[in-house]
C-alpha positions in Angstrom: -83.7 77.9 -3.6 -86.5 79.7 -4.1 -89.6 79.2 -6.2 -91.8 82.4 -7.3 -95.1 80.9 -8.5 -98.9 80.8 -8.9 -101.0 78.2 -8.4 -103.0 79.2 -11.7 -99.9 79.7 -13.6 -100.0 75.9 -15.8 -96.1 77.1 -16.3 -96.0 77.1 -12.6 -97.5 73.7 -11.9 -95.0 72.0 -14.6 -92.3 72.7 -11.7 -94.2 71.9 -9.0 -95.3 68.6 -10.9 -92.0 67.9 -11.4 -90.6 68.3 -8.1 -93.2 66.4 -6.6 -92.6 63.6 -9.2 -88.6 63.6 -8.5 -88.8 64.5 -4.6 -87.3 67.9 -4.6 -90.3 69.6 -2.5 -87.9 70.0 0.5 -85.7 71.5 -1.2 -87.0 74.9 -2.3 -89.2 77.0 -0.8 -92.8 77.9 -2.4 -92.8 82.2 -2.8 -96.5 83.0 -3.7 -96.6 85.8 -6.2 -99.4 87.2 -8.6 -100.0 90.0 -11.4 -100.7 90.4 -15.2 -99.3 91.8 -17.5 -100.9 95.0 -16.8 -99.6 95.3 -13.4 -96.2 93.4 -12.7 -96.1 95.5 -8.8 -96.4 92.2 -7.0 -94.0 90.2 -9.6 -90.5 88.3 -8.9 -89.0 91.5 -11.6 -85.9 91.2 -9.6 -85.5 87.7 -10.1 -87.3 87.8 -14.3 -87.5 91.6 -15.8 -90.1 89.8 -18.1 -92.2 89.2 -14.5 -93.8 86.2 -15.4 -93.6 83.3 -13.9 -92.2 80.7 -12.6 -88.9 82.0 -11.9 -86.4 79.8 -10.0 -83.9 81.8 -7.5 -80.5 80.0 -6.6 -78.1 81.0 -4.1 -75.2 79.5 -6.2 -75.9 81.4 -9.9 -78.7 83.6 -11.4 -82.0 82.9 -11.2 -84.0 80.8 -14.2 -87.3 81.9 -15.3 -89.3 80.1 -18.5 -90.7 77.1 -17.2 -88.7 74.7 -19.4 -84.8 76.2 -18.7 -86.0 75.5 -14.7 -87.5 72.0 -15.1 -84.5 71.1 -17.2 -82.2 72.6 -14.2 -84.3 70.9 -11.9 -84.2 67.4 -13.7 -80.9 68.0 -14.5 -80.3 68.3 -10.5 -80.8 65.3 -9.9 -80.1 63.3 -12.9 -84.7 62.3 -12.7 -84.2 61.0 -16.3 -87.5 63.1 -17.5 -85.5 64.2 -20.4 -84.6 60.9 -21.6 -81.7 61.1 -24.1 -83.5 58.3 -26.2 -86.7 60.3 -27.0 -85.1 63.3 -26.5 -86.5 65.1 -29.5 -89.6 63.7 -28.9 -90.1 64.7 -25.4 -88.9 68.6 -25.9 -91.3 68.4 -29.5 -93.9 67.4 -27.0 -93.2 69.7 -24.0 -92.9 72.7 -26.4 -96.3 72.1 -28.2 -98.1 71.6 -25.0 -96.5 75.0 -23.7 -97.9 76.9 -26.7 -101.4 75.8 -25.8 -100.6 77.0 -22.5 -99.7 80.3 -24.3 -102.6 80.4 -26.7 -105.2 80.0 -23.4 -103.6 82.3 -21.1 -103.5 84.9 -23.7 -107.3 84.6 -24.3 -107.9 84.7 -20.6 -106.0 88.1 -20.6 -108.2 89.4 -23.4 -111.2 89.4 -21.6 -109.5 90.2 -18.2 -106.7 93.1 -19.3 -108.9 94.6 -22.3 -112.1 97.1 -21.5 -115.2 94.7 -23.0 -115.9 96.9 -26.2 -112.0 97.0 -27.1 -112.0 92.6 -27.1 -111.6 90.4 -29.7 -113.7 87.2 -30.4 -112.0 86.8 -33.7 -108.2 86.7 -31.7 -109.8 84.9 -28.8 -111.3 82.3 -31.7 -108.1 82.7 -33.6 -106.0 81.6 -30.1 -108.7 78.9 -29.4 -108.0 77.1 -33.0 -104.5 77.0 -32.4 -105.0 74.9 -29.4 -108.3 72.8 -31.3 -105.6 72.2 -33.9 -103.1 70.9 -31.6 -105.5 68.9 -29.8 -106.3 67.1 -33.1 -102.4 66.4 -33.6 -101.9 64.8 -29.7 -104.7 63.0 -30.3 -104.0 60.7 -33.7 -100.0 61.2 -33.8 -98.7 61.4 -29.7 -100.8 58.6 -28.4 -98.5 56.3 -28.0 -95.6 57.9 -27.2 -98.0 59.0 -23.9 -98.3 55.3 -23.2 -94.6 55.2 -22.4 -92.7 56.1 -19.5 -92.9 59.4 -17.9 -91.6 62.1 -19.4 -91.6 65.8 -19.1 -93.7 66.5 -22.3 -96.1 64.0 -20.6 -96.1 66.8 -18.1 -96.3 69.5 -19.8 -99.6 68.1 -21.9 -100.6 67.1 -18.4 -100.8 70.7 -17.0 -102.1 72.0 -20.3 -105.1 69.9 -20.6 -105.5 70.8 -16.6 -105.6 74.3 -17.6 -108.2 74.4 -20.2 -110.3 72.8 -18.0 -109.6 75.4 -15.5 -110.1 78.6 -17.5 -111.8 77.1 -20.7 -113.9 74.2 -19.4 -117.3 75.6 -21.6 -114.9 74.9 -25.0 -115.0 71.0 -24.2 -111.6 70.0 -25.5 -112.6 66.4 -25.2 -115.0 66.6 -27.8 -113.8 63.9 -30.5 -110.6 63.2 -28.9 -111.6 60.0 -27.1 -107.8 58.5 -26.8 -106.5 61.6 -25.4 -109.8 62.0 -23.0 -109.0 58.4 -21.5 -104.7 59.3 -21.4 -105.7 62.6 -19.6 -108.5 61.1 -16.6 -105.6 58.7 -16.0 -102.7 60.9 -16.0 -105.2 63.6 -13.9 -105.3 61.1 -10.6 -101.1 61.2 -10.2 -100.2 62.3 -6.7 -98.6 64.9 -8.4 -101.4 66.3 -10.6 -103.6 65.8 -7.5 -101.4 68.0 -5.3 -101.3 70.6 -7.9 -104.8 70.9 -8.9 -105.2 75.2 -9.7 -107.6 76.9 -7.5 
């Protein structure tokens, strides 16, 4: 198999955080690829007409592309048990909300690179940042302790998302107020598998 990825992509680093976490490095093979959505040239199109990524590439069946149908192949591979059927709702609730912040912070870092400066928008790049504020403030007083409990993949998920917005959006100081989720996050950060994956 083949794995079509970017080491900024915080979709991308959900699979690589999961293989690491269920030992499944050895078993596909790491295909560096890069663009925006202004220039998809040097993007696995073959493998996801949308070219984004990740995008999984099997000899055995098509490839998988949105990071949650690969890590749910890839879990599913090996019977990990990071979809645990009794939090199930819970966990996909989870993964899907921390993917949306991912979605809401890559699309303001778009705006400011993709967009001329006079054509960008603070009030969408606001807009996009209150989404994610507002979903901070949720994690923080109603997901706590479902984080305290075993791993899970929208552990993750939130995991890579927080990584991210430190990353791209470090000045916006998520932790601001959000003790609880602060202290889950500086533990969860010194995994081996967040470690390894750290974006560049």
């Amino acid at each position: 198999m083949r794995l079509y990825y970017s080491p900024a992509s915080p979709f991308a680093r959900k699979v690589l955080v999961l293989m690491h976490e269920t030992g499944q490095l050895d078993d596909i093979d790491l295909v560096f690829a890069t663009g925006s959505p202004l220039d998809s040239s040097q993007m696995p199109t073959a493998q996801n007409p949308l070219g984004k990524l990740p995008a999984l590439e099997r000899s055995d069946g098509p490839a998988l592309y949105d990071s949650r149908v690969i890590c749910r192949y890839l879990d599913g591979r090996i019977q990990a048990g990071l979809y645990s059927q009794n939090r199930l709702w819970e966990i996909l609730t989870l993964e899907a909300t921390a993917d949306g912040m991912m979605d809401a912070a890559v699309l303001i870092v778009y705006e400011a690179r993709c967009r001329p400066e006079n054509m960008q928008s603070d009030d969408w790049m606001n807009g996009q940042w209150e989404k994610i504020s507002r979903t901070l403030d949720a994690i923080n007083t109603r997901w706590i302790s479902h984080l305290a409990g075993p791993l899970d993949m929208g552990q993750i998920a939130l995991g890579c998302a927080l990584g991210y917005l430190d990353f791209r959006h470090s000045d916006r100081n998520w932790r601001k107020g959000r003790d609880e989720l602060d202290d889950w996050f500086a533990s969860f950060a010194q995994r081996k598998s967040m470690l390894a994956t750290v974006p560049e």
